[in-house]
C-alpha positions as CSV (number, residue, x, y, z in Angstrom):
1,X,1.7,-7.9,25.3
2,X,-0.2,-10.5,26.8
3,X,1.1,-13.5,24.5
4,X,5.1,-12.3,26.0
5,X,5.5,-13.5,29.0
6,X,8.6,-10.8,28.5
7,X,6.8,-8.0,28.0
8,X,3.9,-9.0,31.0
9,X,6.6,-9.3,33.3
10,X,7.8,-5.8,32.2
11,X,4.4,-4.1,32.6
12,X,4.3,-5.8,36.3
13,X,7.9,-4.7,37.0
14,X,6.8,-1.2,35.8
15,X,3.6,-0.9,37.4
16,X,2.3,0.1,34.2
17,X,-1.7,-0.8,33.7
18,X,-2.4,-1.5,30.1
19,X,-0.6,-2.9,27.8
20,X,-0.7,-0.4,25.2
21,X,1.0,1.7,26.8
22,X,4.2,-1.0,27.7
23,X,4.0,-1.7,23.9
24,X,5.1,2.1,23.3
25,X,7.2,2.0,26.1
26,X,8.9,-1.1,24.1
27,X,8.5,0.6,21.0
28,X,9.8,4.4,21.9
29,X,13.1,2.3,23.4
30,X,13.7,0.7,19.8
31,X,13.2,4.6,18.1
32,X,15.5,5.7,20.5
33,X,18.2,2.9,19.5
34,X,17.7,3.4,16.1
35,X,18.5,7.2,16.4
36,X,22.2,5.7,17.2
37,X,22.7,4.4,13.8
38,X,20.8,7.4,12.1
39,X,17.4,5.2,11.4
40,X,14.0,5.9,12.0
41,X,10.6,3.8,12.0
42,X,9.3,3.6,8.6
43,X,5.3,4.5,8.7
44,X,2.7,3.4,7.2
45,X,2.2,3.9,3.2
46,X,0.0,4.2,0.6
47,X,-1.0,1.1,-1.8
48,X,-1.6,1.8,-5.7
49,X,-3.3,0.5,-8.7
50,X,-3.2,1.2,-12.6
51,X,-7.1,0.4,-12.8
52,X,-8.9,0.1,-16.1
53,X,-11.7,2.0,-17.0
54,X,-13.4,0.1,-19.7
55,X,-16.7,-0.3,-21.9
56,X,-17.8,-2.7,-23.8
57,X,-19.6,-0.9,-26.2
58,X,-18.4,1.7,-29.2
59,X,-18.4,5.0,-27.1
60,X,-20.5,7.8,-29.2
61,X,-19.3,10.4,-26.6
62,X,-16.1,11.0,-24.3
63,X,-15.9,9.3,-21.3
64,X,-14.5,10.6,-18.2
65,X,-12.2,9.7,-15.0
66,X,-12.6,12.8,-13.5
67,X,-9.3,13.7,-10.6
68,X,-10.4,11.8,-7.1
69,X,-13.0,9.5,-9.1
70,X,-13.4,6.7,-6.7
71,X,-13.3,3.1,-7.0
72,X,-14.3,0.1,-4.6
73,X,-15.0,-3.6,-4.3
74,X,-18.4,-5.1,-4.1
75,X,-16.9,-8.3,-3.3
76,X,-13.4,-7.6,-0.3
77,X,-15.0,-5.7,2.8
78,X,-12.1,-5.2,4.0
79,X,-10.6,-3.2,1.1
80,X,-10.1,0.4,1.4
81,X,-11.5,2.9,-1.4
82,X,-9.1,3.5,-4.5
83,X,-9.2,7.7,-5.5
84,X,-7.7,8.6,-9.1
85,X,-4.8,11.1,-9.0
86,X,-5.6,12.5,-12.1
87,X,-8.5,13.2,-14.9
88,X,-8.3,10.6,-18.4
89,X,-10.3,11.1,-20.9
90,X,-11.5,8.1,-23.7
91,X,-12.1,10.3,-26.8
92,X,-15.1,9.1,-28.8
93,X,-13.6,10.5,-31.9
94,X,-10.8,8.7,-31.7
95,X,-12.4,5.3,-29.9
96,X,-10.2,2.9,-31.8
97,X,-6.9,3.7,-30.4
98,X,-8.6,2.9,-26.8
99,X,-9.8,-0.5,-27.9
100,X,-7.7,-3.6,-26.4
101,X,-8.6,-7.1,-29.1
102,X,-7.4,-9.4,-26.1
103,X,-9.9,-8.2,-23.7
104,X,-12.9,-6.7,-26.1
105,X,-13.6,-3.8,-24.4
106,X,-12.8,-0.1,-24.6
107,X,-10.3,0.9,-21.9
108,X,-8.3,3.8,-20.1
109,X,-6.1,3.4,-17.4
110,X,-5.6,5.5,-14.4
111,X,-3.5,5.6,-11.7
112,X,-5.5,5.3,-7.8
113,X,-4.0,5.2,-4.3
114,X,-5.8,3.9,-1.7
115,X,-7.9,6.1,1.0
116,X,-6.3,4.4,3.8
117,X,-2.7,3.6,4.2
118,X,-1.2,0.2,4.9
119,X,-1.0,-2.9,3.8
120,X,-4.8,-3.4,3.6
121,X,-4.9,-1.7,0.2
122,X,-2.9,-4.4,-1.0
123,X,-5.8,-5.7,-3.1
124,X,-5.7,-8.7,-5.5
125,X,-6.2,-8.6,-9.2
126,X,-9.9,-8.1,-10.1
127,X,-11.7,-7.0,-6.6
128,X,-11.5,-3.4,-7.2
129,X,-14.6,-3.6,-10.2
130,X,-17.1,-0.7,-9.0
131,X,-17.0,3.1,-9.5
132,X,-18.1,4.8,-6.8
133,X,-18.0,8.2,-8.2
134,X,-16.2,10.1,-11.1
135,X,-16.9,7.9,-14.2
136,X,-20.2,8.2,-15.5
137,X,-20.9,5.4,-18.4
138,X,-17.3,3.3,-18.0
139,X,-17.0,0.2,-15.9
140,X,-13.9,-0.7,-13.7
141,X,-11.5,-3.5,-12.8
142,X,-8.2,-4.1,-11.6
143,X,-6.4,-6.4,-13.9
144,X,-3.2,-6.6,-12.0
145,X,-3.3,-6.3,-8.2
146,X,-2.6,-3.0,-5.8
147,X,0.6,-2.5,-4.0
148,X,3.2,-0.9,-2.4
149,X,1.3,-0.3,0.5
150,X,3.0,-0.9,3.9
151,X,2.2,-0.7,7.8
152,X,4.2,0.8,10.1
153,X,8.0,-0.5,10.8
154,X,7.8,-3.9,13.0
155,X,11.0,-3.6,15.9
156,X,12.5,-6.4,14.4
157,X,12.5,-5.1,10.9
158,X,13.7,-1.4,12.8
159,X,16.4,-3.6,14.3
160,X,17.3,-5.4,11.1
161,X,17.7,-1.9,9.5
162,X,20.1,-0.7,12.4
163,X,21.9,-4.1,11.8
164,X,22.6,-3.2,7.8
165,X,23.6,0.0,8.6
166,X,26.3,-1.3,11.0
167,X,27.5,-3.8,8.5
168,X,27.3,-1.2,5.6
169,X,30.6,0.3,7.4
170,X,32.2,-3.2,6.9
171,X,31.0,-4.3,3.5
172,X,34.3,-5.1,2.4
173,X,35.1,-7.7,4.8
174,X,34.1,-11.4,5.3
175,X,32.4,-10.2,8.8
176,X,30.5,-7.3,6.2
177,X,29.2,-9.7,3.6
178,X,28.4,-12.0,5.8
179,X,25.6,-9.6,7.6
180,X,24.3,-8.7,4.4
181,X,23.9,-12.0,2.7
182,X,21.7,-12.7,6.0
C-alpha cells in the first residue's frame, strides 16, 4: 500500500489506519467482481518432489521410506520440509532391480509435498539432500526440482481469469481470439 500512491490516497479517503486492512478492502472488491463471472481467488498450493532415496552400498537388509518420512535441505533456509505420502520399501533380496548404472547408487523414489504451501517449496534440483526422519540407513536427493506449488491468486491474475472467461463466450470471433491469444 505505501508504494501506490492509489491505494494511500484510498486509505486517506477512507479513514482507514493500516494498510493491511485497505489491501483487503482492495482485495475483497476484486473477489466480489470475480463472483460476476463465476471465478474465485485461487489459494495457495502445495509444491511436490519425486525424491530419491539412495545408497551407495549393496543393501544386506530392506530399507525403508516409512509414510510422512521427512526430508530437508542443509544448504536453502528458506525451504520448507518435504513429508512422503507413502511407505517404499528397497528389498535387499532383490537389490539389483533398485540399482541405477548412471548414478552408482541404490535408489527408490517417493513422492513428498511440502509442509508449507506456496511457492517457497518450489525447490531447485539437488537442495532437498537430508532425511530428517523416516529412512534409517538411505541417503536423499532431489534430482529434478519441486513444483507445482503456488501462492495465493494476485488481482491482476483474478482479473485476467474474469477476462478469459468473458472472451470464452466469444471464442469464435475475431474480438474472441484476439483476448485469448493475449
Amino acid at each position: 500500500v505505501a508504494n501506490s500512491a492509489y491505494k494511500s490516497n484510498l486509505k486517506t479517503a477512507l479513514n482507514v489506519s493500516d494498510d493491511t486492512s485497505v489491501q483487503s478492502l482492495i482485495d475483497g472488491a476484486f473477489d466480489s467482481l470475480a463472483q460476476n463471472y463465476g471465478r474465485k481467488r485461487k489459494g495457495q498450493k502445495f509444491a511436490s518432489v519425486l525424491q530419491t532415496f539412495y545408497t551407495m552400498t549393496k543393501p544386506t537388509r530392506n530399507l525403508v521410506v516409512s509414510q510422512n518420512a521427512i526430508v530437508a535441505s542443509n544448504q536453502n533456509s528458506t525451504a520448507p520440509r518435504f513429508r512422503s505420502f507413502g511407505q517404499v520399501t528397497l528389498f535387499a533380496a532383490n537389490a539389483q532391480a533398485y540399482y541405477n548404472n548412471d548414478s552408482k547408487r541404490y535408489e527408490i523414489q517417493v513422492q513428498m509435498i511440502a509442509e508449507s504451501p506456496g511457492s517457497i517449496g518450489n525447490v531447485p534440483a539437488g537442495d532437498l539432500n537430508t532425511v530428517t526422519s523416516g529412512a534409517s540407513g538411505l541417503s536423499t536427493i532431489n534430482d529434478v526440482a519441486s513444483n507445482f506449488g503456488s501462492d495465493r491468486q494476485n488481482n491482476l491474475d483474478l482479473s485476467e481469469d474474469c477476462l478469459n472467461a468473458l472472451s470464452s463466450l466469444d471464442t469464435g470471433t475475431s474480438g474472441g481470439y484476439e483476448r485469448i491469444a493475449n
